[in-house]
LUMGUKOL-81084 format. One line per 2 residues: number of its first residue (from 1); for each residue x, y, z of C-alpha. Coordinates in steps of 0.25 Angstrom, whole numbers. Layout:
% LUMGUKOL-81084
NUM> X Y Z  ...
END
This chain:
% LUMGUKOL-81084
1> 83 191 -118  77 185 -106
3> 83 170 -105  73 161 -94
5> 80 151 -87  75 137 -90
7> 68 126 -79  77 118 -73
9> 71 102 -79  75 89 -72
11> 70 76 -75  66 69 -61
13> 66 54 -65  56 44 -55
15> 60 31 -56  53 18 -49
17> 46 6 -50  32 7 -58
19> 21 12 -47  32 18 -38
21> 25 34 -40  34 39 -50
23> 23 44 -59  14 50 -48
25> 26 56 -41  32 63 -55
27> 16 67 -57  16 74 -43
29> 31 81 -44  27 86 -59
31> 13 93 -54  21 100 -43
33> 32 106 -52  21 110 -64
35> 14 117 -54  27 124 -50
37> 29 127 -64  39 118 -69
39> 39 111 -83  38 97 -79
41> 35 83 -89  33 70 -82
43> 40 59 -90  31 46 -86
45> 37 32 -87  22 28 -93
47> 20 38 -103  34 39 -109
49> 34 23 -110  21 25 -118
51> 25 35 -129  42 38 -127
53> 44 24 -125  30 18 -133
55> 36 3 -138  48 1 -127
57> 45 -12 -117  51 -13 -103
59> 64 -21 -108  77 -14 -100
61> 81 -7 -113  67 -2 -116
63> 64 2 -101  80 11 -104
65> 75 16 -116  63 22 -110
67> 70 27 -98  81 34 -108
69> 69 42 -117  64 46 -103
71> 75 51 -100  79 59 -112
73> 66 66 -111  67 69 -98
75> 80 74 -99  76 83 -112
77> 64 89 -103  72 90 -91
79> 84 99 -97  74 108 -105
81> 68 111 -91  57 101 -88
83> 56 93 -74  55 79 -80
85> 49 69 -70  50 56 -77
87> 42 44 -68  48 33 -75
89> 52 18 -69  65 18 -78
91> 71 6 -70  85 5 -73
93> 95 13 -67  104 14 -80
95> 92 20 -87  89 31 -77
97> 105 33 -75  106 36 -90
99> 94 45 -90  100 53 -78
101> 113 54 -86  107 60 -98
103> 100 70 -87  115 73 -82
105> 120 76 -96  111 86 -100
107> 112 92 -85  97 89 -82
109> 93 86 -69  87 72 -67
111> 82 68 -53  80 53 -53
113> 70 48 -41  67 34 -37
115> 54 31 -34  56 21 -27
117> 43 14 -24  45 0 -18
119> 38 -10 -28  30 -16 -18
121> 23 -2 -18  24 1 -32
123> 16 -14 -34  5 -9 -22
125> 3 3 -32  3 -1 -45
127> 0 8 -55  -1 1 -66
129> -6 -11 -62  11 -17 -66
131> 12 -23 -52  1 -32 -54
133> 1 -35 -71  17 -39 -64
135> 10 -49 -55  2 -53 -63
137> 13 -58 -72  7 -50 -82
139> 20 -40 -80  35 -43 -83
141> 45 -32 -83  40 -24 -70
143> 49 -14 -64  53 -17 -50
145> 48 -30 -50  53 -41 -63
147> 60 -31 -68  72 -21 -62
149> 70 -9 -55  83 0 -54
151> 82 9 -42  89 22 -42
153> 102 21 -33  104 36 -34
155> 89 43 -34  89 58 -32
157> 75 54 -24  69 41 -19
159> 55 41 -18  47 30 -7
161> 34 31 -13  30 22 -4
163> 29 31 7  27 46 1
165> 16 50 -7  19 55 -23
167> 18 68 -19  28 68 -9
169> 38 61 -19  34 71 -29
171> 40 81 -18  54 73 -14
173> 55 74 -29  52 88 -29
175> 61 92 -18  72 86 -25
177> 69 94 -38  69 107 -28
179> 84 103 -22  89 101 -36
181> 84 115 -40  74 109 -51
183> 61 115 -45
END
């Protein structure tokens, strides 16, 4: 009986202010290992909120709950050898310290990365139009600006958007991957 060793999963978590490129950064990354051939999900902050997390608001204990289901299903995906790349603002440092502690008890890698897009930019950008409905006053409750933002102090990566392109910060995150033998 022939036993086939299994793919190395990790979950590479993207955290930032809304607009700051974490999406288009994960989308770029996950095309370039697909096409090396590795199993790969993207875990999008947007989409998860919409069916996962359908019904939770944007209170402190919602925002955690949120960021904890994330993190469970990245960790399951991650340890049965799927690279994971979770774009997801998940504000609070507990929250993403939790999530990387449930990484560290089943042994699975988890790479966190600060996107770390200044808010002047993110605002210049905006995606989704938050910026301005904030402006307007027809927003309350916006990350990185009347509500708190929780930089990591201990990223594995910073990205500066603000001067390199996505696909250039798809391959620093890339390249860190490569070092830790994931790719």
């Amino acid at each position: 009986m022939t036993t086939t060793a299994r793919a190395q999963g990790a979950t590479v978590w993207l955290t930032g202010l809304p607009s700051a490129g974490k999406t288009t950064i994960a989308q770029h990354l996950g095309e370039r290992l697909r096409a090396e051939g590795h199993r790969v999900e993207v875990l999008d902050g947007d989409e998860v909120r919409r069916f996962l997390s359908a019904g939770l608001g944007f209170s402190r204990e919602d925002r955690n709950t949120n960021v904890q289901r994330i993190g469970l299903v990245s960790e399951v995906l991650a340890r049965n050898g799927v690279l994971t790349l979770v774009p997801v603002i998940a504000p609070y440092a507990d929250s993403r310290e939790a999530v990387r502690k449930r990484h560290e008890a089943s042994g699975t890698p988890y790479i966190e990365v600060h996107v770390a897009t200044p808010v002047e930019v993110c605002s210049d950008r905006d995606v989704k139009g938050l910026y301005a409905r904030q402006a307007a006053g027809h927003l309350t409750g916006l990350t990185g600006v009347d509500d708190p933002y929780e930089p990591p102090t201990d990223p594995a990566l910073t990205l500066p958007t603000q001067t390199q392109s996505p696909r250039e910060s798809a391959d620093a995150v890339y390249a860190v991957l490569s070092e830790r033998g994931l790719v």
